[in-house]
LUMZALUM-823869 format. One record per residue: residue in one letter; z, x, y of N, C-alpha, C in turn. Coordinates in steps of 0.02 Angstrom, whole numbers, padded with zeros to 5 digits, always signed. Each point is the difference from the previous one (the first is absolute). Example, Ala and Ser with C-alpha at 12.3 -4.5 7.8 and 13.67 -1.06 7.14 Angstrom:
LUMZALUM-823869
A+00390+00660-00284+00000-00045+00059+00000+00045+00060
S-00036-00018+00053+00003+00042+00059+00037-00039+00055
end
This chain:
LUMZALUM-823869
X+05713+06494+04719+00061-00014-00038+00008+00055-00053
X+00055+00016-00002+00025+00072-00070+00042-00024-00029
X+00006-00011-00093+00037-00018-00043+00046+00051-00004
X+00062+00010+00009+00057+00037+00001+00068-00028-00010
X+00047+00031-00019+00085-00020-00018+00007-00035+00070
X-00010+00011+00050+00012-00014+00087-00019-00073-00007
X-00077-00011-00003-00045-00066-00022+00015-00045-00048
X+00012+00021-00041+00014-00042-00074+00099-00028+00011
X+00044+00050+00025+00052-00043+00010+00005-00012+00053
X-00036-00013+00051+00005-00048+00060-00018-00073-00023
X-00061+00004-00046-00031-00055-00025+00079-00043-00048
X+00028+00037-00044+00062-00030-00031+00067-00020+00055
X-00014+00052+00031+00087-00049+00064-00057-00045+00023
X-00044-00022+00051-00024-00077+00022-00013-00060-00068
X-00005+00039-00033+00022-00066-00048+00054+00005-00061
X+00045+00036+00019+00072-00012-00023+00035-00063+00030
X+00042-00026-00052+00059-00044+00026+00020+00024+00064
X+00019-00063+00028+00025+00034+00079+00051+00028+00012
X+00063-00002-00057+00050+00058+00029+00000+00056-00055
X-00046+00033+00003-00029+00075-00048-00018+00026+00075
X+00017+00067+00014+00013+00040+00032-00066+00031-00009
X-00028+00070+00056-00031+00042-00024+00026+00070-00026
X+00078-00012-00005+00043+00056-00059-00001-00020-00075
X-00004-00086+00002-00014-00016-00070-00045+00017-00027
X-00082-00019+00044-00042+00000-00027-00022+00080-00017
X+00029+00042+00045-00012+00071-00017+00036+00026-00066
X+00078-00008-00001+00003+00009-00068-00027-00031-00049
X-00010-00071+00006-00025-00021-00087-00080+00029-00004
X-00015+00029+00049-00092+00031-00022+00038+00052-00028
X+00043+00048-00004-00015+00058+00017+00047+00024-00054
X+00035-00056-00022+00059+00003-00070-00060-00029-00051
X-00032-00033-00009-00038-00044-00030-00093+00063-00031
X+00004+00045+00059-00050+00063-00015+00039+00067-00010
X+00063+00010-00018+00031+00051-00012+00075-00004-00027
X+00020-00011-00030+00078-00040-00024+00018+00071-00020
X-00022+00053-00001+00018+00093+00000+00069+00025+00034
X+00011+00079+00006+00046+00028+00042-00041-00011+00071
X-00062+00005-00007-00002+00023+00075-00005-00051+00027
X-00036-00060-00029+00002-00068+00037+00062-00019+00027
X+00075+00028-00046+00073-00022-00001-00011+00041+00078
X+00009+00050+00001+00001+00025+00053-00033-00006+00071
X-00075-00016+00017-00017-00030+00022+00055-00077+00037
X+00002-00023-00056+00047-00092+00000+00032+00025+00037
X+00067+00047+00007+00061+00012+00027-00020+00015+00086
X-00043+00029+00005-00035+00009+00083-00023-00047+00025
X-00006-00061-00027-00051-00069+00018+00059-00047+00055
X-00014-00009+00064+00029-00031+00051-00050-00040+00019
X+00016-00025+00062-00049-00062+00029-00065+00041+00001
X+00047+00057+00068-00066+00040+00047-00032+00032-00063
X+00023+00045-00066-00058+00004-00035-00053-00034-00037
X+00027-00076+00000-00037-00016-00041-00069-00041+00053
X+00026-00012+00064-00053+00009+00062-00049+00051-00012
X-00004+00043+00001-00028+00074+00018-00031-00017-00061
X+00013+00012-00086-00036-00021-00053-00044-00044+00013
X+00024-00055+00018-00051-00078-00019-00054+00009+00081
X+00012+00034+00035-00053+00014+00068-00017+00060-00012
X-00023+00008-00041-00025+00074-00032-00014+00046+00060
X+00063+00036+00028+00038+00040+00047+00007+00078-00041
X+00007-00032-00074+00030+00069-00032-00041+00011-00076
X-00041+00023-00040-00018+00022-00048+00064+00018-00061
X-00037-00039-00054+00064+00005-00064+00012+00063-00036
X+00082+00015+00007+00024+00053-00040-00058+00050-00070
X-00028+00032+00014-00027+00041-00058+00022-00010-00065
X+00063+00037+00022+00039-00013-00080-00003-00076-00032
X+00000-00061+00020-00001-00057-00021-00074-00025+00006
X-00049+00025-00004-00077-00007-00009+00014+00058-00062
X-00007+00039-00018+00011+00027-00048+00041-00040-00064
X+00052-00033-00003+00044-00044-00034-00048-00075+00001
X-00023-00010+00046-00037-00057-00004-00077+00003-00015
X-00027+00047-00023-00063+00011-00045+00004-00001-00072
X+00078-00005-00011-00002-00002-00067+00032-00063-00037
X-00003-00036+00044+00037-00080-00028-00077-00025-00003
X+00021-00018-00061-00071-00050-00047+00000-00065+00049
X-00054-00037+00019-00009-00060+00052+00026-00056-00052
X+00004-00004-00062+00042-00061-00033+00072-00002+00020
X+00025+00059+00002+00060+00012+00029+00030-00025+00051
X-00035+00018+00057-00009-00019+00064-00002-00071+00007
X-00057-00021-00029-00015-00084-00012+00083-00051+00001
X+00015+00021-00057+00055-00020-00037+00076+00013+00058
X-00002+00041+00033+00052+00011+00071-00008-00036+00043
X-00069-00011-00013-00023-00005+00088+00009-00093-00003
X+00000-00040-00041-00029-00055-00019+00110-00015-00017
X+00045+00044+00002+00070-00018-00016+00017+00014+00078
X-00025+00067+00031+00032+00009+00069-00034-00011+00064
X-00052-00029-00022-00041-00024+00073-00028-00073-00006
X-00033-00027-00060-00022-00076+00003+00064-00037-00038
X+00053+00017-00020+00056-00036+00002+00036-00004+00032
X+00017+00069+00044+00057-00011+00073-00032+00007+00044
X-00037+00029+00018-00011+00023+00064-00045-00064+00009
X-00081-00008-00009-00031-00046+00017+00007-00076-00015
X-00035-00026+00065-00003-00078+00005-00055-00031-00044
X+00048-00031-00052-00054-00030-00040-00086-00047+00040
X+00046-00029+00041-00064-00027+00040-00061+00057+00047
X+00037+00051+00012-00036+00052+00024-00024+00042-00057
X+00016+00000-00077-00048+00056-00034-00074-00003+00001
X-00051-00056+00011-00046+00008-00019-00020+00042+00083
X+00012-00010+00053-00002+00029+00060+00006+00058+00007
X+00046+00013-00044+00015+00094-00015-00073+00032-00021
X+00003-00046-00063-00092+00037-00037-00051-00003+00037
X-00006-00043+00036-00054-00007+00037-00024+00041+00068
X+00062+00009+00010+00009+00049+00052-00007+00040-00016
X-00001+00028-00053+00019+00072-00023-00065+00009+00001
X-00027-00020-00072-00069+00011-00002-00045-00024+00054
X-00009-00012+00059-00020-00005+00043+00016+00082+00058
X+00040+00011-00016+00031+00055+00033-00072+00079-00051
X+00012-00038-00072-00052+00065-00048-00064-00029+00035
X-00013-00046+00005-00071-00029+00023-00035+00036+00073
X+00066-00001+00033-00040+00053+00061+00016+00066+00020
X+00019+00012-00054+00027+00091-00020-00077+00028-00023
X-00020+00051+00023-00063+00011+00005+00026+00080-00037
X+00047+00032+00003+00016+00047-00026+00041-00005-00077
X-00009-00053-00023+00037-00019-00076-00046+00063-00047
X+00022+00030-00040-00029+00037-00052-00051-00055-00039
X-00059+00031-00001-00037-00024-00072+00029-00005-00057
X-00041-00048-00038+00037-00018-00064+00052+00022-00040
X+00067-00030+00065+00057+00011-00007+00013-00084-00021
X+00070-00035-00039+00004-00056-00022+00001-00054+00067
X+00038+00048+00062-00012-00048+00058-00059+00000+00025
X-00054+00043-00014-00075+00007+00035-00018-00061-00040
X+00017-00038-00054-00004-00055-00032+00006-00071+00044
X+00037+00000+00050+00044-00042+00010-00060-00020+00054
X-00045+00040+00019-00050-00046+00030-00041-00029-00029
X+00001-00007-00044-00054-00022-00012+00050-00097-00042
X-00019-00027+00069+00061-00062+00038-00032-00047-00083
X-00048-00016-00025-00005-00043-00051+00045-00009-00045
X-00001+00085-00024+00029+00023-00063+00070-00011+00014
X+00033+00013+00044+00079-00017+00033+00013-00067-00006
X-00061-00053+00025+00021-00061+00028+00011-00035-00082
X-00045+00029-00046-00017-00054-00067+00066+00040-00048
X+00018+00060+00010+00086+00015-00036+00050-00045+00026
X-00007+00002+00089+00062-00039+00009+00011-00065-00010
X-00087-00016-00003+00007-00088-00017+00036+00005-00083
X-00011+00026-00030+00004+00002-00067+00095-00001-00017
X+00007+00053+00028+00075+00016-00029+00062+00011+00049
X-00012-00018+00049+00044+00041+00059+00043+00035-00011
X+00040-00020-00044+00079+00003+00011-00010+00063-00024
X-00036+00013-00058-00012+00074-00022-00039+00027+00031
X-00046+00003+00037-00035+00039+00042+00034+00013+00055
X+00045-00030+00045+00027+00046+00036+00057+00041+00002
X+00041+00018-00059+00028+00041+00021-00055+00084-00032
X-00048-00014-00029-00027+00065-00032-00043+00017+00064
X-00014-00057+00051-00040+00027+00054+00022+00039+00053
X+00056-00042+00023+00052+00061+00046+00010+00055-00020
X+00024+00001-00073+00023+00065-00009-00052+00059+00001
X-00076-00045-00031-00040+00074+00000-00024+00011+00072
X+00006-00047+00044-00002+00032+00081+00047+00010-00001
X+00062+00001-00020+00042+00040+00075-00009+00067-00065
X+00013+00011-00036+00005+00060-00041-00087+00040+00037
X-00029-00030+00000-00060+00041+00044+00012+00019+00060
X+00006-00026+00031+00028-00008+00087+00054+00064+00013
X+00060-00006-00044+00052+00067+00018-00040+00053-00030
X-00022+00001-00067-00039+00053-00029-00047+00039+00020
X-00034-00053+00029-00093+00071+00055+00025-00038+00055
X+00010-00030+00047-00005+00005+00056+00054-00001+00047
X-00001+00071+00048+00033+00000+00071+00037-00051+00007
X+00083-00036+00012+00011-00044+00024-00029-00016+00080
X+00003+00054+00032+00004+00003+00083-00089-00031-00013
X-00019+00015-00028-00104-00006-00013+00010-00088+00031
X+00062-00052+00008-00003-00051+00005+00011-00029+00078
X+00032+00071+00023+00039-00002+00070-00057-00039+00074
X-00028-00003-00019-00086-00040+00042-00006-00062-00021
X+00000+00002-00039-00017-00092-00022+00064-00045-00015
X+00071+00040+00004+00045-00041-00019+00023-00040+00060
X-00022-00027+00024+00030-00056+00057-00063-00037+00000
X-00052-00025-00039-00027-00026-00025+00015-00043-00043
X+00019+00015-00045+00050-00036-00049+00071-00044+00020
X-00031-00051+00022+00054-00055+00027+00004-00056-00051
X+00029-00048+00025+00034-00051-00032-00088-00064-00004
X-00030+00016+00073-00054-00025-00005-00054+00032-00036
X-00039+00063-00005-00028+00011-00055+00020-00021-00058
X+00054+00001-00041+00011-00038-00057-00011-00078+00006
X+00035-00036+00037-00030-00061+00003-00069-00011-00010
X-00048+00045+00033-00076-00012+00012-00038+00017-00053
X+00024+00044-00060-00030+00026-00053+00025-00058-00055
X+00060-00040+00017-00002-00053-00040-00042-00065-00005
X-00053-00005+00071-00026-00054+00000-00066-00022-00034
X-00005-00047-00034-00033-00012-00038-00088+00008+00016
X-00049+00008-00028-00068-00025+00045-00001-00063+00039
X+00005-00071-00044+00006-00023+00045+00039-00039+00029
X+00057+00044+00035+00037-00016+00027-00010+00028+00065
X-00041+00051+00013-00015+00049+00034-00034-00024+00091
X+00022+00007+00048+00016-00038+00052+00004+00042+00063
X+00013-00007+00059-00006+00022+00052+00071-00003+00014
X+00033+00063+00028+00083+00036+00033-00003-00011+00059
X+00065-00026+00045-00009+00025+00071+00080+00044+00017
X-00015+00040-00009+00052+00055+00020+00039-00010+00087
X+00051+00010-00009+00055-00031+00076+00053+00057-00017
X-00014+00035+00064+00050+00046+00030+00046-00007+00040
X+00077+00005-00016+00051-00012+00053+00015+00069+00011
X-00007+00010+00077-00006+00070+00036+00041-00010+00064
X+00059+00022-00030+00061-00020+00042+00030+00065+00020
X+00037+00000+00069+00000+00026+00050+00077+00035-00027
X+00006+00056-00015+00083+00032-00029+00013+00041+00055
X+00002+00001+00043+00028+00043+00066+00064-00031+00020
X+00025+00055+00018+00100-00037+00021+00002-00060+00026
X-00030-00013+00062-00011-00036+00038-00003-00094-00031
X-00010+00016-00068-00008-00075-00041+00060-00012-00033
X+00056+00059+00038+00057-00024-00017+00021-00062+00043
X-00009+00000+00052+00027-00017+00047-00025-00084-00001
X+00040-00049+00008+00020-00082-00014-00033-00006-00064
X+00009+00051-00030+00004-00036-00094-00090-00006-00006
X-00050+00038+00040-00053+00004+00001-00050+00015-00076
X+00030+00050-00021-00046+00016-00058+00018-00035-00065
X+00062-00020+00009+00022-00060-00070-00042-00068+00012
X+00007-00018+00073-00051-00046+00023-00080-00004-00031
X-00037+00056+00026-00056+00031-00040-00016-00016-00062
X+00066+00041-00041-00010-00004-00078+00014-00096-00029
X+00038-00024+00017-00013-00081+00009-00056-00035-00004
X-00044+00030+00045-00069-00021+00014-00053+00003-00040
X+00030+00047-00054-00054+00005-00055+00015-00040-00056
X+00058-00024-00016-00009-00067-00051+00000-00066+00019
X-00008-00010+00053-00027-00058+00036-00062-00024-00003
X-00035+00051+00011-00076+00022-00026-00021-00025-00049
X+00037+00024-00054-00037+00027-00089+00035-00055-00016
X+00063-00041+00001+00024-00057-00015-00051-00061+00001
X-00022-00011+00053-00036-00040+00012-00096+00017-00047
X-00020+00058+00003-00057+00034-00048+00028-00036-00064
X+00058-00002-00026+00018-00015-00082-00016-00066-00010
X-00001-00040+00047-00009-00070+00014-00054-00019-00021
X-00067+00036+00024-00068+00015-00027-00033+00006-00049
X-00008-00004-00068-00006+00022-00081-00060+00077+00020
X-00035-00020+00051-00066+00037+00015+00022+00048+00029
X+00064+00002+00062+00007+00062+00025+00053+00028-00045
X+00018-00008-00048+00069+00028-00032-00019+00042-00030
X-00088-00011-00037-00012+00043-00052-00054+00055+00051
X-00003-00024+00043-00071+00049+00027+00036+00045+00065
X+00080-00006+00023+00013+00037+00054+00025+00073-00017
X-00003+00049+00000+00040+00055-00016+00053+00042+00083
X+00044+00029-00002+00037+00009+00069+00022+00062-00035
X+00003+00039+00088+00043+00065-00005+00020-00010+00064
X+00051+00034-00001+00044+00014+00065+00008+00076+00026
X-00010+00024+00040+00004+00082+00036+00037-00018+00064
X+00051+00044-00004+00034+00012+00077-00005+00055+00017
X-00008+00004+00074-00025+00060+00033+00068-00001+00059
X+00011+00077+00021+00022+00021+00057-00039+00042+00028
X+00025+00058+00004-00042+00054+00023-00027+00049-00063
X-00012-00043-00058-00028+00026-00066-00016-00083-00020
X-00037+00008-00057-00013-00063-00039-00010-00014-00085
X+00044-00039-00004+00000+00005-00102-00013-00055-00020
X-00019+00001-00068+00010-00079-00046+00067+00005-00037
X+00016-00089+00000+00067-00030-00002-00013-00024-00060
X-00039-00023-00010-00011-00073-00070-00085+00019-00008
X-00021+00049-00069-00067+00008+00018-00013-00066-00007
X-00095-00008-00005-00038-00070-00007+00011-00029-00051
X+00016-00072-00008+00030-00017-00061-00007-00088+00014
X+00032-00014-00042-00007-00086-00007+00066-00020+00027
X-00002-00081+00021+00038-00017+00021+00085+00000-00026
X+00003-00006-00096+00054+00033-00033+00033+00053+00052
X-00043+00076-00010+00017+00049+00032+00036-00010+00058
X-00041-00040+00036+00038+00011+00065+00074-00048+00029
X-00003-00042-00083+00073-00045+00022+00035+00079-00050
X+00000+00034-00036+00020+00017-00038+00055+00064+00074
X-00064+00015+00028+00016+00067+00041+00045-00042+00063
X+00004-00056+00021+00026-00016+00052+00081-00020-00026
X+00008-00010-00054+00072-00013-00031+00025+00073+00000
X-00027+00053-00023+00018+00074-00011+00022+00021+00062
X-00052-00011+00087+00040+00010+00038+00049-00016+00042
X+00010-00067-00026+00072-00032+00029+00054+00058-00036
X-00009+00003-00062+00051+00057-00029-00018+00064+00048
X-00027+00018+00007-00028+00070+00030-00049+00019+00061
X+00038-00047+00040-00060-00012+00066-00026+00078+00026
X-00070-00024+00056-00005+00065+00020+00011-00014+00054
X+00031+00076+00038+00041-00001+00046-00046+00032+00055
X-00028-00039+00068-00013+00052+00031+00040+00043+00047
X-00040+00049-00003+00029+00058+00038-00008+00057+00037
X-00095-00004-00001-00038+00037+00070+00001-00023+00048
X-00001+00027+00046-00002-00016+00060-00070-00022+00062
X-00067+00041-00045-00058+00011-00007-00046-00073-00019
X-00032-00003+00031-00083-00074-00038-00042+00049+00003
X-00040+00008-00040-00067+00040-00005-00048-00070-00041
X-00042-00043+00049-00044-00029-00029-00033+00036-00028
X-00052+00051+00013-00033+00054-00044+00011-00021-00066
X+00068+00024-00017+00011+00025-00077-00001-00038-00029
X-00005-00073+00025+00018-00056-00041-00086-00045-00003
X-00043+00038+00049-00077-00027-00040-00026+00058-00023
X+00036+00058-00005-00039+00067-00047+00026-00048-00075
X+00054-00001+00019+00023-00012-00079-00013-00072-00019
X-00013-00066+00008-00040-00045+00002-00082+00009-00005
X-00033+00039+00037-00056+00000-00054-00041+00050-00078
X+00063+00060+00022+00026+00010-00083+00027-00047-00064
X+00035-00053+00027+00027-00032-00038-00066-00033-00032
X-00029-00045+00047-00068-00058-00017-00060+00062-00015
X+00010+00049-00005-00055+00030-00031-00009+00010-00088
X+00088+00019+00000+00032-00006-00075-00009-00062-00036
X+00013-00065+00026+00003-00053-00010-00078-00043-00007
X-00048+00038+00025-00064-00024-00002-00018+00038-00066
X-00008+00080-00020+00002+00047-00062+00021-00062-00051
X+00063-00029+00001+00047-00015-00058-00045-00054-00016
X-00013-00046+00048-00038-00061-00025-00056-00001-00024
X-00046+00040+00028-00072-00003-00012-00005+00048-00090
X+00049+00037-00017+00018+00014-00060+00000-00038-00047
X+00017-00056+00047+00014-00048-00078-00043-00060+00020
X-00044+00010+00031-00083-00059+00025+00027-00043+00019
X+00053+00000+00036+00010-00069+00050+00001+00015+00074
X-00019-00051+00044+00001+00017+00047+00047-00013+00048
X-00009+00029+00078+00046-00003+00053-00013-00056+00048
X+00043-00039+00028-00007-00014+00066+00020+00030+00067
X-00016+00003+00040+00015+00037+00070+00095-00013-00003
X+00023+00075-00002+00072+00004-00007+00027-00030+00080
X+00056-00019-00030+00047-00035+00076+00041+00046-00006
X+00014+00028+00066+00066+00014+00023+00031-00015+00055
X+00075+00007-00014+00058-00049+00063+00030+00058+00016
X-00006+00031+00051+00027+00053+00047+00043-00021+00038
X+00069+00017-00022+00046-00041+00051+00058+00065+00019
X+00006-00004+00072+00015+00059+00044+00059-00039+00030
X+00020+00044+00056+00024-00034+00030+00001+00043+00096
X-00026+00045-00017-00002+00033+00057-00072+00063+00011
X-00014+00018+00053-00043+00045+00001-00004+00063-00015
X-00034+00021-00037-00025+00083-00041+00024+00055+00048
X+00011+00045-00048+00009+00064+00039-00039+00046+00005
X-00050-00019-00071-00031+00067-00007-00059+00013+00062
X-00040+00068-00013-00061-00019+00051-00047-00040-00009
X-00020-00031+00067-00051-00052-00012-00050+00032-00025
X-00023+00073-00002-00079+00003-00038-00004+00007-00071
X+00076+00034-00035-00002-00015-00054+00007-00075-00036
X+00036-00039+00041+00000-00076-00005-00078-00026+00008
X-00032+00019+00022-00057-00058+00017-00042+00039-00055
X+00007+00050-00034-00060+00019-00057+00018-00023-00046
X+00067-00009-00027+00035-00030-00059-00027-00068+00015
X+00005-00029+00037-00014-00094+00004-00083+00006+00001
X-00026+00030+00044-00086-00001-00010-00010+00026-00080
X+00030+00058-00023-00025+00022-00074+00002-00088-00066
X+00059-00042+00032+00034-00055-00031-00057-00049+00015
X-00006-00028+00047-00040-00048+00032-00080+00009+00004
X-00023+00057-00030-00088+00015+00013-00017-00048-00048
X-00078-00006+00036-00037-00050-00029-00011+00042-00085
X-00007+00080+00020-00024+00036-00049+00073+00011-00069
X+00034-00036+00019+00055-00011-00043-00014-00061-00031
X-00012-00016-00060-00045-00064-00045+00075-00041+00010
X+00070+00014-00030+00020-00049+00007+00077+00021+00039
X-00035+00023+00088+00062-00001+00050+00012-00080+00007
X+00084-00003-00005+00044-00049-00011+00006-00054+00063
X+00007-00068-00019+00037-00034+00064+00051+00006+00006
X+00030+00009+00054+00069+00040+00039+00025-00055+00050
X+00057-00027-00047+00035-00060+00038+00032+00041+00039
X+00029+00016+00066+00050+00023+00030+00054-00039+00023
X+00051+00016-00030+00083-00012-00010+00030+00009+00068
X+00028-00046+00057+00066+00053+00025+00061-00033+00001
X+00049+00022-00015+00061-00004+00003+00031+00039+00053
X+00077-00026+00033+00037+00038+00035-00046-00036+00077
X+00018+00064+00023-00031-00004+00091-00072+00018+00001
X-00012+00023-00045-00056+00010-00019-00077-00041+00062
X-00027+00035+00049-00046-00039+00039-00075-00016-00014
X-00035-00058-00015-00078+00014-00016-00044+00031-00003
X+00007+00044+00070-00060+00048+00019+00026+00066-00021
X+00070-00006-00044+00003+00066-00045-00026-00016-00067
X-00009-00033-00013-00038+00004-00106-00051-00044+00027
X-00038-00017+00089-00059-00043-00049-00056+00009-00015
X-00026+00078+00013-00067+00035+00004+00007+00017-00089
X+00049-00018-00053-00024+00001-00058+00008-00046-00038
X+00006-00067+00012-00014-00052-00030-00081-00007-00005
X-00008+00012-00068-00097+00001-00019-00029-00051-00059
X-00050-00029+00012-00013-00052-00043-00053-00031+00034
X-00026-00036-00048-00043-00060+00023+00026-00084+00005
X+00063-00016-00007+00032-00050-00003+00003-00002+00066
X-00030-00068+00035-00019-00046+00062-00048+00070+00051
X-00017+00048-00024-00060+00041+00038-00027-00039+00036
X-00007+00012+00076-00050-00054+00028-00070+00032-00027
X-00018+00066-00012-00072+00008-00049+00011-00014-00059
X+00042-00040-00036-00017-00002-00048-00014+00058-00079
X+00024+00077+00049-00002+00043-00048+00087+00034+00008
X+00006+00051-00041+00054+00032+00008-00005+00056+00066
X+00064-00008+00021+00011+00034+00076+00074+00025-00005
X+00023+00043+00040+00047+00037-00007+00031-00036+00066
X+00065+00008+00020+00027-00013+00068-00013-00076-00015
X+00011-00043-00050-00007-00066-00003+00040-00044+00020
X+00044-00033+00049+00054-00034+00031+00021-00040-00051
X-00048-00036-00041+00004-00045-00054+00045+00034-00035
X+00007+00047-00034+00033+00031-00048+00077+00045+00034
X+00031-00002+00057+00058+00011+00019+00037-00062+00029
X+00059+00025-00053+00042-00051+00027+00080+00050+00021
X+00034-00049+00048+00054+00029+00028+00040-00053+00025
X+00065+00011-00008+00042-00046+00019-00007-00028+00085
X+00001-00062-00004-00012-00036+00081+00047+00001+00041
X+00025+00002+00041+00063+00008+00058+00034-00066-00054
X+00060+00032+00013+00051-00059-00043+00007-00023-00073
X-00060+00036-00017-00010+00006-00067+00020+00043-00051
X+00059-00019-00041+00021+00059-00037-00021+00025-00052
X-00027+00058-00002-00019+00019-00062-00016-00016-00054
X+00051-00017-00043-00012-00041-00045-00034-00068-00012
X-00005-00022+00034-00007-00051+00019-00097+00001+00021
X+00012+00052+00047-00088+00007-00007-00027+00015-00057
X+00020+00038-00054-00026+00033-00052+00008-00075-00046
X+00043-00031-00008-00001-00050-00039-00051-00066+00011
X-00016+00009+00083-00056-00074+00003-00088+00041-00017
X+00028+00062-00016-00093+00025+00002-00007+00004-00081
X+00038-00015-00030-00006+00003-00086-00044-00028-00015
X+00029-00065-00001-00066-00079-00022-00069+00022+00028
X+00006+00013+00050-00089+00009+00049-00025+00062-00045
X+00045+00048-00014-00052+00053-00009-00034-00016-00096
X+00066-00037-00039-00014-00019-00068-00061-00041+00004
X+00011-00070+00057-00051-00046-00023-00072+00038+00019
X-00011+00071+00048-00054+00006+00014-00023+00030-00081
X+00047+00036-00021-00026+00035-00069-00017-00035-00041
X+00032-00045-00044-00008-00070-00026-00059-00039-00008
X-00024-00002+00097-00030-00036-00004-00096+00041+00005
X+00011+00085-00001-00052+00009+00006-00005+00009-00093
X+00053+00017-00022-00031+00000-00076-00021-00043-00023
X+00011-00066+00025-00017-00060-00030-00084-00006+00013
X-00006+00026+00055-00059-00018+00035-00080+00061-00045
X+00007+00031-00033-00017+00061-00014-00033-00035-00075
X-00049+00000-00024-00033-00036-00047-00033+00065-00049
X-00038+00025+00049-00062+00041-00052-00004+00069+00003
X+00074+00028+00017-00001+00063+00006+00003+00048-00063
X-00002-00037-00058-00009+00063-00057-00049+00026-00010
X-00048-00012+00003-00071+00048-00016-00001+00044+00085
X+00020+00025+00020-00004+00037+00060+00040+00047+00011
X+00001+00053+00027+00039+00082+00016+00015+00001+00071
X-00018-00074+00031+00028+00005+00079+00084-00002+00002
X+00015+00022+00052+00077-00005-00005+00015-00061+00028
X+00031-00037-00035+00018-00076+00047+00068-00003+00050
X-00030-00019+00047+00061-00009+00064+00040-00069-00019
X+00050-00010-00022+00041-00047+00029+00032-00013+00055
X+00015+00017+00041-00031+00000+00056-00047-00038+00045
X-00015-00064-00017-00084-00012+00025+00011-00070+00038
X+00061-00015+00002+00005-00064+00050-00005+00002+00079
end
């Protein structure tokens, strides 16, 4: 992790009010550390796409305004930063999440200057017994002397590696208490964006399928607080949609794309890209947790297709073996999804798990774990009777799970 302008205002937009922009949050840092000509100037160039490129530290800060900004006294700063960022911009319920994050962010910065005021900031006692003490005054003098450090010595781009790290779930996780401190089971919706899910209202179908799911998880007090979800759609490339995040997040992101659906429009399936980039994802997501000493359960994912791959089968079968090895600590159970015309013996060699294994261990090509619409069976309709079955199995293996905190095994839910 690298403390930088990139890092430090990514950390302020995920816990900004929800309609603060990342143009807001770029100007009020950046008016708030330079209120100058050149900052003015700077301001006047500030659009969406730049203030993207800034806060994904894409681009390193103006010279001339590191120069202007070495010479604003940090009371100064304090005093801006505490009128234009913890009065408008941030969520009162999210400030203490900001600090914590932050300094968590100095905590595994391994390149922080020596006894510099933030080389201070590890040393977590001395932080924890100010903020118990005074908050309200301790944080705006804390931001300011990080971010006034952060633009001042270090590279913005120095952040360009670790910034997709910094999600909505790392902050959550640096907020949790000791002992509150508990076991995650991370759930991937890895849905199928190729043209082809245009066709009978297929991929809106899909996206349906995922609050059907998590609706029923909220129901749970146990799975509400312990599930985290991301969503990646793949065509003949593969991205994240909604990084890993809490269930909030993901009602938050599914209202956003009714406003702004995604549209497919390759023509292409490349399974490949979509378990290269799936066990990138749970590799990130294993880093984030074990950061903050809690542990994982064996991640679920719902792979829902609707037709057969294009890419080559040998790059396909290394991506799913690289996913599925034993020598992978925590390769995922892989519900397989189909929608459309979609036929069995196309997605069922990667349905993997140990759920109803006749050995009893995890196996790949698991029948148990694909489902597909039955002759006469519409779509929807299949996806809607496999909800309940797949919740109560989760449900009911957490329930079942007693003495797993003193242990570093990865727990399968999974185990019915």
């Amino acid at each position: 992790m690298r403390l930088c302008y990139g890092t430090f205002g990514k950390v302020i937009k995920l816990c900004a009010l929800k309609e603060k922009t990342q143009l807001d949050v770029h100007f009020a840092l950046l008016f708030c550390l330079d209120p100058s000509n050149n900052a003015r100037l700077e301001l006047k160039k500030i659009d969406g796409s730049n203030a993207h490129r800034w806060l994904n530290c894409e681009v390193n800060v103006n010279p001339n305004m590191i120069k202007e900004i070495k010479k604003r006294k940090p009371e100064e700063v304090a005093a801006e930063f505490k009128d234009t960022v913890i009065d408008t911009i941030l969520d009162p319920n999210e400030l203490e999440g900001a600090y914590l994050a932050i300094r968590e962010i100095i905590h595994q910065d391994d390149k922080i200057k020596p006894e510099t005021e933030v080389d201070l900031v590890r040393h977590v006692s001395k932080a924890d017994l100010l903020l118990k003490e005074e908050p309200a005054s301790i944080y705006p003098s804390f931001f300011a002397g990080v971010l006034l450090y952060a633009v001042s010595i270090v590279p913005n781009r120095e952040g360009e590696t670790c910034i997709s790290e910094i999600t909505s779930f790392f902050i959550g996780a640096v907020k949790v208490k000791p002992s509150d401190k508990h076991y995650i089971l991370p759930i991937y919706l890895v849905l199928d964006s190729s043209s082809s899910m245009l066709e009978d209202d297929r991929f809106r179908l899909a996206l349906n399928f995922v609050p059907k799911i998590f609706s029923a998880m909220i129901d749970s007090a146990t799975l509400s607080e312990q599930v985290r979800v991301e969503i990646i759609t793949f065509d003949e490339g593969a991205r994240v949609n909604l990084p890993l995040g809490g269930l909030n997040e993901l009602e938050e992101w599914l209202i956003n794309n009714k406003k702004h659906p995604i549209i497919p429009d390759c023509p292409r399936t490349f399974y490949g890209k979509a378990f290269e980039k799936l066990k990138s994802e749970i590799q990130l997501c294993v880093r984030q947790i074990k950061n903050t000493e809690r542990k994982i359960y064996r991640p679920v994912v719902f792979f829902i297709t609707d037709g057969r791959p294009n890419d080559e089968w040998a790059e396909r079968e290394l991506a799913f073996t690289q996913l599925t090895s034993k020598n992978f600590e925590y390769r995922p159970n892989i519900v397989c999804v189909g929608v459309g015309e979609v036929q069995r013996e196309d997605i069922a060699e990667y349905g993997a798990g140990r759920y109803q294994s006749p050995t009893g261990f995890y196996i790949t090509k698991n029948e148990k774990l694909v489902i597909v619409p039955k002759d006469g069976v519409l779509t929807s309709h299949a996806l809607k009777a496999i909800v309940p079955v797949l919740v109560a199995s989760i449900v009911h293996s957490f329930n079942d799970i007693s003495n797993v905190s003193g242990s570093d095994e990865v727990i399968d839910i999974f185990k019915l």
